[in-house]
C-alpha positions as CSV (number, residue, x, y, z in Angstrom):
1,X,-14.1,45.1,16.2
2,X,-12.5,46.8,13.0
3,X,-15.8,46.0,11.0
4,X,-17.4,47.4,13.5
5,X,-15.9,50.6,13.7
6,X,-15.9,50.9,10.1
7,X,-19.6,50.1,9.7
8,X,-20.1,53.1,12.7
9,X,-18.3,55.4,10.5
10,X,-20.5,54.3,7.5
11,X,-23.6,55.2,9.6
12,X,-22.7,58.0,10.9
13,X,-21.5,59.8,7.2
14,X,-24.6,58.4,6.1
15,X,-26.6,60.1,9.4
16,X,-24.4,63.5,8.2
17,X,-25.2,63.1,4.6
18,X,-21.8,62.2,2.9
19,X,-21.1,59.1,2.0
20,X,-17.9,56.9,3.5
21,X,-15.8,56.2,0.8
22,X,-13.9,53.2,0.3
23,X,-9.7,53.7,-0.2
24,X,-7.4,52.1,-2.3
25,X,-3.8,52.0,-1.0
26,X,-1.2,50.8,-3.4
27,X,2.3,50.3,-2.0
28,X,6.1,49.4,-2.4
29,X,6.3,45.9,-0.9
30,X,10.0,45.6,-0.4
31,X,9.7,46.4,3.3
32,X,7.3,44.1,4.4
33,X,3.8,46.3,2.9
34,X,1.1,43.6,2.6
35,X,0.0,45.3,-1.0
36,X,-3.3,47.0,-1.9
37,X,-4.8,48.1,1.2
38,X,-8.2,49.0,1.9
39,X,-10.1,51.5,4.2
40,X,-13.1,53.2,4.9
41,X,-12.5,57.1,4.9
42,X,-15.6,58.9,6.3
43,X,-15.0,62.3,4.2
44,X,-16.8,64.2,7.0
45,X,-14.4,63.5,10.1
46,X,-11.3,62.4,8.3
47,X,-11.1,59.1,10.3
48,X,-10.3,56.4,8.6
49,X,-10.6,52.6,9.3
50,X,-8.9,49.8,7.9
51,X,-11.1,47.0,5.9
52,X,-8.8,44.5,4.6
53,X,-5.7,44.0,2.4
54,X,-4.3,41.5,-0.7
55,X,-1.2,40.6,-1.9
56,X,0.8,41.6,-5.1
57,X,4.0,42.7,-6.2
58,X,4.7,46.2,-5.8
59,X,1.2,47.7,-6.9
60,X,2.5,51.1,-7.2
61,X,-0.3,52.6,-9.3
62,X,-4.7,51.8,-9.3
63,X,-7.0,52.5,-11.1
64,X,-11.0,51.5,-10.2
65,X,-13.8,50.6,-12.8
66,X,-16.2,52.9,-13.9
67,X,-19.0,50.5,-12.2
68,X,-16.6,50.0,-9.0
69,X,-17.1,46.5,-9.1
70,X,-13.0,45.9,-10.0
71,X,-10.1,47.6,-9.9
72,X,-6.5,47.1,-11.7
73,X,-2.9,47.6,-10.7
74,X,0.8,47.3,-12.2
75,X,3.1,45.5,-10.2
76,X,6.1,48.0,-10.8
77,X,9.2,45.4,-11.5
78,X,11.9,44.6,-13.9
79,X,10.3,43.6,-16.9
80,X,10.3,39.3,-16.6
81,X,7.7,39.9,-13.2
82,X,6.6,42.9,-14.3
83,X,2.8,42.3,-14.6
84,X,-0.7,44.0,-14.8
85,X,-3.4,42.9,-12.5
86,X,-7.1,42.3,-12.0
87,X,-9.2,42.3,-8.9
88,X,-12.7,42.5,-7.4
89,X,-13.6,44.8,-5.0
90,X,-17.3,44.5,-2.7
91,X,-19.1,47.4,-1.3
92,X,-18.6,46.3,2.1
93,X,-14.1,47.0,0.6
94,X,-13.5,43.1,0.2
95,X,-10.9,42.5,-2.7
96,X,-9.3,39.2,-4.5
97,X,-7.0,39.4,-6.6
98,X,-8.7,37.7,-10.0
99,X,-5.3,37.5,-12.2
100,X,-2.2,38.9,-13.3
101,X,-0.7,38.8,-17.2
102,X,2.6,40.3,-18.1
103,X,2.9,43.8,-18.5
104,X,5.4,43.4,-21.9
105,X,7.6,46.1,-20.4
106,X,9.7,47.2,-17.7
107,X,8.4,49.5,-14.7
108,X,4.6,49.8,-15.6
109,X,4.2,53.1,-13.3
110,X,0.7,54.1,-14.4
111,X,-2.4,52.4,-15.2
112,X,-6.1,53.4,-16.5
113,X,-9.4,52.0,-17.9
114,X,-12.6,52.3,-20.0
115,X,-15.3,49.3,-20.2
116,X,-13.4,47.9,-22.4
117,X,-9.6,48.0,-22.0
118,X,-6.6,48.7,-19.2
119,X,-3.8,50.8,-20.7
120,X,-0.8,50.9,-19.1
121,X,2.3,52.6,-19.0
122,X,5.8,51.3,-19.0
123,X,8.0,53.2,-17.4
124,X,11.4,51.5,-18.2
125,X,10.1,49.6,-21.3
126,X,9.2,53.0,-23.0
127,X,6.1,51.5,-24.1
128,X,1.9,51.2,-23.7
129,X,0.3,48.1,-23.6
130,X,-3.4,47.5,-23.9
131,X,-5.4,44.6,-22.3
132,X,-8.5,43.8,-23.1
133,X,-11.3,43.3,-19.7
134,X,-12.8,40.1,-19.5
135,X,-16.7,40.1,-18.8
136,X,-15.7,39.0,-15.4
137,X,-13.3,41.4,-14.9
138,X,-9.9,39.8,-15.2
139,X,-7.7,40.8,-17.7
140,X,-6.2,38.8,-21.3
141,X,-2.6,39.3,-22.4
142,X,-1.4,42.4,-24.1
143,X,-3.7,42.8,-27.4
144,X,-1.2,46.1,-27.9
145,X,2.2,47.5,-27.5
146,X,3.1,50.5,-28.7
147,X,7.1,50.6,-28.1
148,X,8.3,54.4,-28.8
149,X,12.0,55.4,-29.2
150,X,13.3,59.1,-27.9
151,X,15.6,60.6,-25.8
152,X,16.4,64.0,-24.3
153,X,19.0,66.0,-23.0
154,X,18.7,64.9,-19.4
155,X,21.8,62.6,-20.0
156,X,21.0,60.9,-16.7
157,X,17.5,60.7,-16.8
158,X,16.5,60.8,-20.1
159,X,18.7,58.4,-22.3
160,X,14.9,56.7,-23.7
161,X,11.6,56.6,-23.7
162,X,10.1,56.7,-20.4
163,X,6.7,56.7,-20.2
164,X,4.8,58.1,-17.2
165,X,1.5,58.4,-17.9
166,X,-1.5,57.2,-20.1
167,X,-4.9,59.1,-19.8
168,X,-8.0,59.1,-21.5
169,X,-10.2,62.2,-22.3
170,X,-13.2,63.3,-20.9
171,X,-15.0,62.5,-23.8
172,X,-13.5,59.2,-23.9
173,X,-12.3,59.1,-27.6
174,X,-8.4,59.3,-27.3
175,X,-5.5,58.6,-25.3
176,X,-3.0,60.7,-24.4
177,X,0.6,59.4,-23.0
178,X,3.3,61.5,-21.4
179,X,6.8,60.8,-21.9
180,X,9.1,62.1,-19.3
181,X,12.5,60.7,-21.6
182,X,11.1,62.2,-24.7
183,X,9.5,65.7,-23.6
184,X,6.3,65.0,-25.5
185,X,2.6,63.6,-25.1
186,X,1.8,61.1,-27.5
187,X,-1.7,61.1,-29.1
188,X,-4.0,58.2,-29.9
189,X,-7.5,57.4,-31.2
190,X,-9.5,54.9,-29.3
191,X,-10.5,52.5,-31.7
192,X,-13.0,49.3,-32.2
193,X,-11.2,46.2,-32.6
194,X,-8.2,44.1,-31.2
195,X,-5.7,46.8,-31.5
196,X,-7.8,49.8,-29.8
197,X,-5.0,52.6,-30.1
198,X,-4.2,54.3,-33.4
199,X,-1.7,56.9,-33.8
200,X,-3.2,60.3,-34.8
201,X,-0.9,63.3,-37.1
202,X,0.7,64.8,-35.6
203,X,1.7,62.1,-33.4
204,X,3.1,64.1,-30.3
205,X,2.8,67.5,-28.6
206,X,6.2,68.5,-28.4
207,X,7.3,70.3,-25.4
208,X,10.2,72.2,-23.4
209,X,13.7,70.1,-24.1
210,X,14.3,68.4,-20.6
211,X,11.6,69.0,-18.6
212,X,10.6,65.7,-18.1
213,X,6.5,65.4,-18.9
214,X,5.1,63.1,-16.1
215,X,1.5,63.3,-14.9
216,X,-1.8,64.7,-16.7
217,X,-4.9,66.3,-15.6
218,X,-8.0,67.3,-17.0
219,X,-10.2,70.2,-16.1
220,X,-13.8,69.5,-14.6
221,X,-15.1,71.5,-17.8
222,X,-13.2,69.5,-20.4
223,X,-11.8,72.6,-21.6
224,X,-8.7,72.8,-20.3
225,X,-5.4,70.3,-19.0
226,X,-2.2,70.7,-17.0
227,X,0.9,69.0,-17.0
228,X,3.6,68.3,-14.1
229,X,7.2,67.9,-15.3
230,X,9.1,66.3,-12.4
231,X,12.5,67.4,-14.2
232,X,11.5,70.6,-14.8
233,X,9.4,71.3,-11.9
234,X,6.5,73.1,-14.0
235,X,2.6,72.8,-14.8
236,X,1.9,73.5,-18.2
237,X,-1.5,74.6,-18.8
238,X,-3.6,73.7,-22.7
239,X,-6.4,74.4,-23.8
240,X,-8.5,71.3,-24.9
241,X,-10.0,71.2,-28.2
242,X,-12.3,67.9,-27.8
243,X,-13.5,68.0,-31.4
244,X,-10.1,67.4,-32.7
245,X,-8.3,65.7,-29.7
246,X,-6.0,68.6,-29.6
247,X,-4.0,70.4,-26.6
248,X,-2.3,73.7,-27.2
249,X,-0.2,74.9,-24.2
250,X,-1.0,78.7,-23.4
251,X,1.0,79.2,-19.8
252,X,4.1,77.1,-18.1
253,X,4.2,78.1,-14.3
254,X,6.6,77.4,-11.8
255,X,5.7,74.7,-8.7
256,X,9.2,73.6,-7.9
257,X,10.8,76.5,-7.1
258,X,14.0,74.8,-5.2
259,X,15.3,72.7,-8.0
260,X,14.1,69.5,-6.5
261,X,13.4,67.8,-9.7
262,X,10.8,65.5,-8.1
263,X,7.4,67.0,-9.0
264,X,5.0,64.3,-8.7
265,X,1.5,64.3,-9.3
266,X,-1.1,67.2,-9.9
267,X,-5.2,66.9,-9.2
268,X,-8.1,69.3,-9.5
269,X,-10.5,70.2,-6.8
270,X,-14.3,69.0,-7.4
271,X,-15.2,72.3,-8.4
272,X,-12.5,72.7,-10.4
273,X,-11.3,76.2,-9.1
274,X,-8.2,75.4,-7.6
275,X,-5.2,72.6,-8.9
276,X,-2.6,71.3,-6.8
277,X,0.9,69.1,-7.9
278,X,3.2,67.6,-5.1
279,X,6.9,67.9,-5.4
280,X,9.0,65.9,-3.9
281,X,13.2,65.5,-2.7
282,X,13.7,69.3,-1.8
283,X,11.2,71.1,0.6
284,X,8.5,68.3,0.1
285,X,5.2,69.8,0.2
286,X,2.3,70.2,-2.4
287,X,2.2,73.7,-4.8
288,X,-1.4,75.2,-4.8
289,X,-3.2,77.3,-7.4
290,X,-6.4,79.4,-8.2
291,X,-7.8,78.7,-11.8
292,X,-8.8,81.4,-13.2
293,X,-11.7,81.6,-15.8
294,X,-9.5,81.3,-18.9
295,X,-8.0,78.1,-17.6
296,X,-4.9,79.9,-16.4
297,X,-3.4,79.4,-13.2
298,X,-1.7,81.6,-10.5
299,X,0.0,80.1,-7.1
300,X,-1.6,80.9,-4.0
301,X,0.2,78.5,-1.3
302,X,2.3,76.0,-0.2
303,X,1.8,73.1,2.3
304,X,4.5,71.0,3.4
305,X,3.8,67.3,4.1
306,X,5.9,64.1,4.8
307,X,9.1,63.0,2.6
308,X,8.7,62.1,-0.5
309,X,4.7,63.2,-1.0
310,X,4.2,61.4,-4.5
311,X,0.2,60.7,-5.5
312,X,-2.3,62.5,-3.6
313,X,-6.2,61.9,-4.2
314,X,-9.0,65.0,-3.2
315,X,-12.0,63.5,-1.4
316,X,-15.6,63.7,-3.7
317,X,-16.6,66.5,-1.5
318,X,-13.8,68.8,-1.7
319,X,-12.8,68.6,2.1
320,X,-9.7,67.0,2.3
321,X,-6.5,66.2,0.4
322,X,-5.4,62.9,1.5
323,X,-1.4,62.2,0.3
324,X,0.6,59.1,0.1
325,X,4.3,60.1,1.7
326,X,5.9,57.1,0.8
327,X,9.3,57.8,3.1
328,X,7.3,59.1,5.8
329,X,5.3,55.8,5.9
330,X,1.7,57.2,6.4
331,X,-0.8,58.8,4.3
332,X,-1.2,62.5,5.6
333,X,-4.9,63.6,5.8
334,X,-5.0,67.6,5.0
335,X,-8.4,69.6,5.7
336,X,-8.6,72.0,2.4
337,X,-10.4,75.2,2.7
338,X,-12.8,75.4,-0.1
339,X,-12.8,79.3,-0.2
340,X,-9.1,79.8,-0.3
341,X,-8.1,76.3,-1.5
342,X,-5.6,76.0,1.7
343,X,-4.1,73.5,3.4
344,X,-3.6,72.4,6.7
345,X,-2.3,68.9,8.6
346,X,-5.0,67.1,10.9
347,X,-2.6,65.0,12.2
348,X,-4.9,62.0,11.4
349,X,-1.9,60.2,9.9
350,X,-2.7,56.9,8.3
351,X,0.4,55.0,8.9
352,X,1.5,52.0,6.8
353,X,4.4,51.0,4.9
354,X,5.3,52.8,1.7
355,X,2.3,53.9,0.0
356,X,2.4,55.6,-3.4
357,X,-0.9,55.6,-4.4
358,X,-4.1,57.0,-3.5
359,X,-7.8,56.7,-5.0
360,X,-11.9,56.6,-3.8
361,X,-14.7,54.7,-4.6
């Protein structure tokens, strides 16, 4: 009956002319959540069927394969079952899990890939480790790991390295890393060879003492990024010179304006006029903002969600905002105006047990 429902939503997106997508659901697993969960999402009602699920370890961060014929995960644990995952993943939203290697650090939070390699980031170990992708998708053991060593003034939060998030450019030639303990954003060449990261000059973009970089976004242009600082509260905007691999921060806005010192994650609408960043522990909700022509940014709104809203993911088309509230046990689907860049609730909750992360096929 479910694969029937779930083919009728297929049909009928296809009858309307958008596609259903397929939805990755990574979770916490320590009450009972059966893993990586997948559903079909037809991005013109905003219904949503459940296909299937595996089992891992905390897979508290995804990401999918440029050919979206795999995807990978962390398992987010202390650092001896720590590990990094491979899996396939069908068009029809079957998955099995291929294999799992040790992540070599504590906490892996974040994860992304190219063709050829999965970086992830550590959280705990303060480090980035790089694993090479098999040609059938699974993963070898760490060919990398960059440990780093910093600290900030946070004395609670910010003791060492912590790092939050690894990204790749546009153009595909470097990676950037956020460290939330040691206020900068680390900068690497991608590189040929067995060690595919090398450390460019300078090796870090500093940033505000304290404010706790976290997640990284890129502009649909290539032109321009943004920052979220969960201690801080903040999105820093750069502008992006892709020549030279370079950010240079012109504009620090406020999106946490209650102190909450839980700003999340931070995403750009497909047509990359408006950028949103969820903020979590005081007056949950996600901070919305008009992108003006230079890349600059002004707040036009506020939507509150569930407790503890922590990554969200924007549907291809631009309609909805779909956001894992991991304390609220549900995924809220939110229709977005594509004029005003809005929000509102559906109340077409997706309920399961504490999901943190969100992304489309």
């Amino acid at each position: 009956m479910m694969a029937m429902c779930a083919m009728t939503m297929m049909l009928g997106s296809c009858q309307t002319g958008e596609k259903a997508l397929t939805m990755l659901v990574g979770t916490y697993t320590d009450t009972g959540s059966e893993g990586v969960l997948a559903y079909s999402f037809d991005q013109t009602t905003g219904e949503a069927e459940k296909l299937g699920s595996v089992k891992v370890s905390n897979p508290s961060y995804l990401t999918i394969s440029n050919d979206g014929k795999h995807f990978y995960s962390v398992s987010e644990n202390a650092e001896e079952s720590a590990k990094v995952n491979s899996f396939s993943l069908g068009d029809d939203g079957k998955m099995s899990l291929l294999n799992s290697v040790e992540a070599k650090g504590g906490d892996p939070c974040y994860i992304t890939c190219n063709e050829k390699w999965v970086f992830a980031a550590n959280y705990s170990g303060g480090s980035i480790a790089a694993f090479a992708i098999k040609k059938d998708g699974r993963v070898g053991t760490a060919s990398q790991l960059v440990k780093f060593d910093s600290s900030g003034p946070d004395t609670a939060r910010q003791k060492t390295a912590h790092l939050h998030c690894v990204r790749i450019t546009p153009d595909g030639k470097y990676l950037f890393a956020d460290d939330l303990g040691g206020d900068c954003i680390y900068r690497f060449k991608i590189v040929d060879g067995e060690k595919p990261l090398t450390a460019m000059e300078p090796k870090a973009v500093k940033l505000a003492a304290g404010c706790g970089p976290r997640h990284l976004e890129f502009a649909p242009d290539g032109k321009h990024a943004y920052l979220v600082t969960e201690l801080s509260g903040e999105v820093m905007t750069f502008n992006y010179e892709a020549a030279k691999g370079e950010l240079t921060q012109i504009q620090t806005v406020s999106t946490d304006s209650v102190d909450g010192r839980g700003s999340a994650d931070i995403h750009i609408s497909p047509d990359g006029k408006y950028l949103y960043a969820s903020n979590r522990l005081k007056a949950d909700g996600i901070s919305i903002f008009a992108i003006g022509n230079d890349g600059k940014i002004v707040k036009t709104g506020y939507q509150l969600t569930g407790t503890h809203p922590r990554n969200f993911a924007i549907t291809p088309n631009g309609k909805y905002l779909l956001v894992a509230c991991r304390d609220s046990n549900m995924i809220q689907v939110l229709a977005r105006d594509e004029k005003t860049g809005l929000l509102s609730d559906t109340g077409k909750n997706i309920e399961l047990k504490k999901p943190v992360c969100v992304k489309f096929k």
